[in-house]
N, C-alpha and C positions, 0 to 999 in steps of 0.2 A: 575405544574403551581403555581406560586408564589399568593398570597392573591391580590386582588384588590389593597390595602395599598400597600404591600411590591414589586408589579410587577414596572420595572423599562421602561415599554411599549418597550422592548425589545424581540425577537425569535432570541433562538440559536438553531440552526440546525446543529446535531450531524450525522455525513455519517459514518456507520463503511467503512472496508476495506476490504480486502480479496473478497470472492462472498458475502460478508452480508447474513441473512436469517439465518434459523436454529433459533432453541428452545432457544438459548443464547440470542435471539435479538428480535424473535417476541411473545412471551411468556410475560403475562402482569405482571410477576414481575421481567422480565428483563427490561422493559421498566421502572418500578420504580425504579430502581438500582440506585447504591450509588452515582454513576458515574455522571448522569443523573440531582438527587437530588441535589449534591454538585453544578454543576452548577447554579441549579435554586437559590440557596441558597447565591452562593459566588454573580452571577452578577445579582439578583434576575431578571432572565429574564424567560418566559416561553421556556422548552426546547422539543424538540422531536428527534425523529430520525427514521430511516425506516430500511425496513426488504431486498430492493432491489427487492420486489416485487415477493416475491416465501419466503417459510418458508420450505424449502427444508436444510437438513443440511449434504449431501454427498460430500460437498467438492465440487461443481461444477457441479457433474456430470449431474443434472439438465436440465442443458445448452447445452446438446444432445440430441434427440429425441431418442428412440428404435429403430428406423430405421438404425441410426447413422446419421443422417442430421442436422445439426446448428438448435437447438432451436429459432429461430428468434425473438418471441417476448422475450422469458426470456431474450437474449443477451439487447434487445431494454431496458427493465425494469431495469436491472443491471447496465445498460452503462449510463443510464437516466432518462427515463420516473419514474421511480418510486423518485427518486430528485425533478423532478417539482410536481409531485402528493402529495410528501410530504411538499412542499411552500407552495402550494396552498390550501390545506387542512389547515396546521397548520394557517393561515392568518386569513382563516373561521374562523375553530374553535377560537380563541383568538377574536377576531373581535366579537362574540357572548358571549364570556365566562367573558369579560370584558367592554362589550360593545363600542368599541370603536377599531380603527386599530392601529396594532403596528408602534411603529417609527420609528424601524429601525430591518431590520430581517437583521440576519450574518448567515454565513454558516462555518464548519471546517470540514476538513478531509486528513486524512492521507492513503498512499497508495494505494490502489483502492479508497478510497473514497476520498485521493487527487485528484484525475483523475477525480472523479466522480464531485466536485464540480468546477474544471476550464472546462468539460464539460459542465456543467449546465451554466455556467457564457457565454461560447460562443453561448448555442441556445437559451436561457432565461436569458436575459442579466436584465430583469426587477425581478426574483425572492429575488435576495438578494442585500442589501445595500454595502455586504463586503462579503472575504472569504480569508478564511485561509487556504492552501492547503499546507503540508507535504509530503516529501518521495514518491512524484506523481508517479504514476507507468503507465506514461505516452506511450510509445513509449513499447507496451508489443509485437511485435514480436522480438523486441531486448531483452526484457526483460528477459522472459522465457526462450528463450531456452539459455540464458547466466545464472538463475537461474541451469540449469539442464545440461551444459555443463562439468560442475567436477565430475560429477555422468558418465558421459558417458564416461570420458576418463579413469576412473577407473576402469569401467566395462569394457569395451573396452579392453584397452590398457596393463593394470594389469589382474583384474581379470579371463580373458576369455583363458590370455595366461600362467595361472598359478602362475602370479606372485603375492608377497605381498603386498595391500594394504600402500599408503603413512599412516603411522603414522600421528596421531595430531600433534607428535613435529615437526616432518618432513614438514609438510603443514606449521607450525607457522614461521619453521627455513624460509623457501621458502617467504612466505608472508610479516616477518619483513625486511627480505632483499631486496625484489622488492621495498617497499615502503622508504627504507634507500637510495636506490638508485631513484628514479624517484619522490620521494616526493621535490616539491620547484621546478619541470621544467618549469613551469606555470610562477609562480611571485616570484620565488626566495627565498621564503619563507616557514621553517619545521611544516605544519600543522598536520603530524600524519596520512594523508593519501596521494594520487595520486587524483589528481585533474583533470588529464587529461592523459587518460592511452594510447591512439596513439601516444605519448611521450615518453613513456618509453619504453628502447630498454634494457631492464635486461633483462638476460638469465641466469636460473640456473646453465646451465650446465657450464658454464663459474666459477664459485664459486670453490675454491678451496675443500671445504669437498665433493663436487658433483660431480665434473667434471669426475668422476672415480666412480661415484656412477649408478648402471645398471639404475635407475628409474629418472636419471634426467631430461633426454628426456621425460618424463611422465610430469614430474613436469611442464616441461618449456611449454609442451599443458594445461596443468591445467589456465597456464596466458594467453594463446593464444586468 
Protein backbone atom coordinates (compact mmCIF):
# COMPACT_ATOMS: atom_id res chain seq x y z
CA UNK A 1 0.00 0.00 0.00
CA UNK A 2 1.32 3.24 -1.35
CA UNK A 3 2.12 6.19 1.51
CA UNK A 4 -0.88 8.60 2.16
CA UNK A 5 0.94 11.22 -0.35
CA UNK A 6 1.94 8.83 -3.08
CA UNK A 7 -1.69 6.59 -2.97
CA UNK A 8 -3.68 7.68 -6.02
CA UNK A 9 -7.22 6.45 -4.02
CA UNK A 10 -7.12 3.83 -6.23
CA UNK A 11 -7.56 -0.73 -5.38
CA UNK A 12 -6.05 -3.00 -7.83
CA UNK A 13 -7.30 -6.29 -7.35
CA UNK A 14 -4.88 -8.91 -8.69
CA UNK A 15 -7.02 -12.64 -9.13
CA UNK A 16 -4.27 -15.27 -9.90
CA UNK A 17 -5.29 -18.26 -12.21
CA UNK A 18 -5.14 -21.68 -12.27
CA UNK A 19 -6.91 -23.17 -8.59
CA UNK A 20 -4.97 -20.06 -6.88
CA UNK A 21 -3.88 -21.01 -3.10
CA UNK A 22 -0.61 -22.73 -2.40
CA UNK A 23 2.58 -21.25 -0.61
CA UNK A 24 3.40 -19.17 -3.85
CA UNK A 25 0.18 -16.89 -3.17
CA UNK A 26 -0.62 -17.07 0.50
CA UNK A 27 2.69 -16.91 2.09
CA UNK A 28 3.34 -13.25 3.45
CA UNK A 29 6.30 -12.56 1.15
CA UNK A 30 4.42 -13.68 -1.67
CA UNK A 31 2.04 -11.40 -1.06
CA UNK A 32 5.07 -8.66 -1.04
CA UNK A 33 6.32 -9.85 -4.32
CA UNK A 34 7.86 -7.83 -6.81
CA UNK A 35 4.71 -8.28 -8.99
CA UNK A 36 2.52 -6.81 -6.46
CA UNK A 37 4.94 -3.88 -5.39
CA UNK A 38 5.54 -2.82 -9.10
CA UNK A 39 1.95 -2.25 -9.24
CA UNK A 40 1.67 -0.28 -6.26
CA UNK A 41 4.49 1.61 -7.37
CA UNK A 42 3.78 2.20 -11.29
CA UNK A 43 -0.24 3.18 -10.64
CA UNK A 44 0.47 4.06 -6.96
CA UNK A 45 -2.74 2.28 -6.19
CA UNK A 46 -3.16 -0.08 -3.08
CA UNK A 47 -2.81 -3.62 -4.41
CA UNK A 48 -4.08 -7.18 -3.13
CA UNK A 49 -4.89 -10.23 -4.27
CA UNK A 50 -6.23 -13.62 -2.78
CA UNK A 51 -5.46 -17.16 -2.08
CA UNK A 52 -9.05 -18.48 -3.65
CA UNK A 53 -9.88 -19.34 -0.27
CA UNK A 54 -7.79 -22.59 0.60
CA UNK A 55 -3.74 -22.46 0.93
CA UNK A 56 -3.76 -25.93 -0.42
CA UNK A 57 -1.08 -26.44 -3.23
CA UNK A 58 -1.82 -30.07 -4.89
CA UNK A 59 -2.93 -28.76 -7.98
CA UNK A 60 -6.63 -28.89 -7.13
CA UNK A 61 -6.95 -31.91 -5.55
CA UNK A 62 -8.46 -29.91 -2.68
CA UNK A 63 -11.67 -29.64 -4.46
CA UNK A 64 -12.66 -33.41 -3.79
CA UNK A 65 -13.54 -34.52 -0.49
CA UNK A 66 -11.84 -38.24 0.69
CA UNK A 67 -15.06 -39.56 0.02
CA UNK A 68 -14.59 -38.60 -3.57
CA UNK A 69 -17.63 -36.12 -3.45
CA UNK A 70 -17.33 -32.33 -5.07
CA UNK A 71 -15.81 -30.26 -2.27
CA UNK A 72 -18.77 -27.76 -2.35
CA UNK A 73 -17.73 -24.89 -0.49
CA UNK A 74 -14.00 -24.99 -1.75
CA UNK A 75 -15.64 -25.14 -5.47
CA UNK A 76 -18.13 -21.98 -4.18
CA UNK A 77 -14.64 -20.07 -2.80
CA UNK A 78 -12.57 -20.76 -5.97
CA UNK A 79 -15.40 -19.98 -8.42
CA UNK A 80 -16.08 -16.68 -6.09
CA UNK A 81 -16.78 -16.19 -2.69
CA UNK A 82 -13.31 -15.69 -1.86
CA UNK A 83 -13.28 -12.51 -4.99
CA UNK A 84 -16.06 -10.61 -3.10
CA UNK A 85 -14.37 -11.48 0.44
CA UNK A 86 -11.35 -10.12 -1.12
CA UNK A 87 -13.33 -6.38 -2.38
CA UNK A 88 -14.86 -6.20 0.59
CA UNK A 89 -12.00 -6.63 2.81
CA UNK A 90 -9.60 -4.77 0.87
CA UNK A 91 -12.35 -1.59 0.74
CA UNK A 92 -12.20 -1.96 4.73
CA UNK A 93 -9.07 -2.18 5.12
CA UNK A 94 -7.83 1.00 2.78
CA UNK A 95 -10.91 2.84 4.00
CA UNK A 96 -9.17 2.67 7.65
CA UNK A 97 -5.48 2.73 6.45
CA UNK A 98 -6.07 6.07 4.83
CA UNK A 99 -8.93 7.00 6.14
CA UNK A 100 -11.05 7.63 3.65
CA UNK A 101 -12.90 5.28 0.52
CA UNK A 102 -11.18 4.45 -2.48
CA UNK A 103 -12.34 5.93 -5.85
CA UNK A 104 -12.20 3.75 -7.85
CA UNK A 105 -11.33 -0.14 -7.25
CA UNK A 106 -10.44 -2.29 -10.65
CA UNK A 107 -10.09 -5.82 -10.74
CA UNK A 108 -7.56 -8.04 -13.49
CA UNK A 109 -7.35 -11.58 -14.16
CA UNK A 110 -6.25 -13.92 -16.45
CA UNK A 111 -7.51 -17.54 -17.05
CA UNK A 112 -9.24 -18.90 -14.14
CA UNK A 113 -8.94 -15.65 -12.58
CA UNK A 114 -10.30 -14.12 -16.06
CA UNK A 115 -13.37 -16.34 -15.13
CA UNK A 116 -13.02 -15.48 -11.84
CA UNK A 117 -13.59 -11.69 -12.27
CA UNK A 118 -16.38 -11.57 -15.12
CA UNK A 119 -18.06 -13.97 -12.36
CA UNK A 120 -17.69 -11.55 -9.78
CA UNK A 121 -18.91 -8.76 -12.24
CA UNK A 122 -22.29 -10.85 -12.84
CA UNK A 123 -23.23 -11.53 -9.00
CA UNK A 124 -21.51 -8.47 -7.44
CA UNK A 125 -21.88 -6.17 -9.98
CA UNK A 126 -21.20 -3.24 -7.09
CA UNK A 127 -17.42 -4.74 -6.09
CA UNK A 128 -15.36 -3.14 -8.77
CA UNK A 129 -15.60 0.14 -10.90
CA UNK A 130 -13.78 -1.87 -13.88
CA UNK A 131 -12.16 -5.22 -14.86
CA UNK A 132 -9.82 -6.69 -17.03
CA UNK A 133 -10.41 -10.20 -17.85
CA UNK A 134 -7.74 -12.27 -20.10
CA UNK A 135 -7.56 -15.80 -21.61
CA UNK A 136 -11.07 -16.43 -19.67
CA UNK A 137 -11.25 -19.95 -19.10
CA UNK A 138 -14.84 -19.54 -19.37
CA UNK A 139 -16.84 -22.38 -20.72
CA UNK A 140 -14.34 -25.26 -18.71
CA UNK A 141 -16.45 -28.46 -19.70
CA UNK A 142 -15.21 -27.58 -23.18
CA UNK A 143 -12.16 -26.60 -21.91
CA UNK A 144 -10.52 -29.35 -20.27
CA UNK A 145 -11.31 -32.11 -21.71
CA UNK A 146 -10.06 -30.24 -25.22
CA UNK A 147 -6.90 -29.36 -22.89
CA UNK A 148 -6.53 -33.25 -22.40
CA UNK A 149 -7.81 -34.62 -25.70
CA UNK A 150 -4.19 -34.95 -27.54
CA UNK A 151 -2.91 -36.85 -24.40
CA UNK A 152 -5.68 -39.26 -25.02
CA UNK A 153 -5.43 -39.97 -28.60
CA UNK A 154 -1.82 -40.63 -28.06
CA UNK A 155 -2.23 -42.86 -25.47
CA UNK A 156 -5.11 -44.41 -27.02
CA UNK A 157 -4.60 -44.63 -30.46
CA UNK A 158 -0.54 -44.66 -30.49
CA UNK A 159 0.69 -45.60 -27.53
CA UNK A 160 -1.64 -48.66 -26.36
CA UNK A 161 -1.39 -50.25 -29.88
CA UNK A 162 2.33 -50.07 -29.99
CA UNK A 163 2.92 -47.55 -32.07
CA UNK A 164 5.32 -44.39 -32.07
CA UNK A 165 4.48 -41.42 -30.41
CA UNK A 166 3.89 -38.06 -33.14
CA UNK A 167 7.24 -36.22 -32.98
CA UNK A 168 7.45 -32.41 -32.00
CA UNK A 169 8.32 -31.90 -35.72
CA UNK A 170 5.56 -33.94 -36.67
CA UNK A 171 2.75 -32.14 -34.38
CA UNK A 172 4.58 -28.57 -35.73
CA UNK A 173 4.37 -29.96 -39.50
CA UNK A 174 0.51 -30.93 -38.61
CA UNK A 175 -0.42 -27.57 -36.77
CA UNK A 176 1.45 -24.97 -39.28
CA UNK A 177 -0.50 -26.55 -41.92
CA UNK A 178 -4.13 -26.55 -40.35
CA UNK A 179 -3.56 -22.97 -39.61
CA UNK A 180 -2.03 -22.13 -43.41
CA UNK A 181 -5.09 -23.56 -44.52
CA UNK A 182 -8.16 -22.41 -42.34
CA UNK A 183 -6.36 -19.17 -41.04
CA UNK A 184 -8.55 -15.93 -42.81
CA UNK A 185 -11.98 -18.31 -43.07
CA UNK A 186 -13.47 -15.88 -40.72
CA UNK A 187 -12.68 -12.29 -42.33
CA UNK A 188 -10.33 -13.06 -44.79
CA UNK A 189 -7.53 -12.01 -43.26
CA UNK A 190 -3.67 -14.07 -42.26
CA UNK A 191 -3.66 -13.48 -38.46
CA UNK A 192 -1.28 -16.50 -37.41
CA UNK A 193 -3.93 -18.41 -36.05
CA UNK A 194 -7.78 -20.05 -36.65
CA UNK A 195 -10.10 -17.91 -35.35
CA UNK A 196 -12.90 -20.18 -35.85
CA UNK A 197 -12.03 -23.92 -35.88
CA UNK A 198 -15.82 -25.29 -37.05
CA UNK A 199 -14.51 -23.87 -40.22
CA UNK A 200 -11.82 -25.42 -40.92
CA UNK A 201 -12.28 -28.56 -42.81
CA UNK A 202 -8.18 -29.54 -43.18
CA UNK A 203 -7.35 -32.94 -42.92
CA UNK A 204 -3.90 -34.24 -42.62
CA UNK A 205 -4.34 -37.11 -44.26
CA UNK A 206 -5.04 -35.41 -47.35
CA UNK A 207 -1.34 -33.70 -47.26
CA UNK A 208 0.88 -35.14 -49.62
CA UNK A 209 4.04 -36.18 -47.00
CA UNK A 210 0.86 -37.90 -44.90
CA UNK A 211 -1.39 -39.35 -46.84
CA UNK A 212 0.75 -42.58 -46.94
CA UNK A 213 2.08 -41.93 -43.59
CA UNK A 214 0.51 -44.93 -40.84
CA UNK A 215 -0.16 -41.97 -38.12
CA UNK A 216 -2.13 -39.62 -40.13
CA UNK A 217 -5.47 -40.76 -39.07
CA UNK A 218 -3.93 -40.21 -35.44
CA UNK A 219 -2.98 -36.74 -36.50
CA UNK A 220 -6.15 -35.82 -38.04
CA UNK A 221 -8.10 -36.96 -34.16
CA UNK A 222 -5.40 -34.78 -32.62
CA UNK A 223 -7.61 -31.66 -34.57
CA UNK A 224 -10.74 -33.40 -34.15
Amino acid sequence: MPTAANWSGRIRADVPGSVMGGPGVTSTSALGSAALAQYAADYKSATVTTDGGHSDSTNGFYLTNPDGTPNTTGWSELSQGSVHQMASNMKALVSAYYAKAADKTYAYGCSSGGRAVMQEAQMYAGDFDGILAEATSIDQTQLFPANDWGHIVMQRDLADNGLPLLTLDQRNTVSLAAVNACDGAVNGQHDGFITDYEQCKYDPRRMPACSVHPMAGQARRLLA
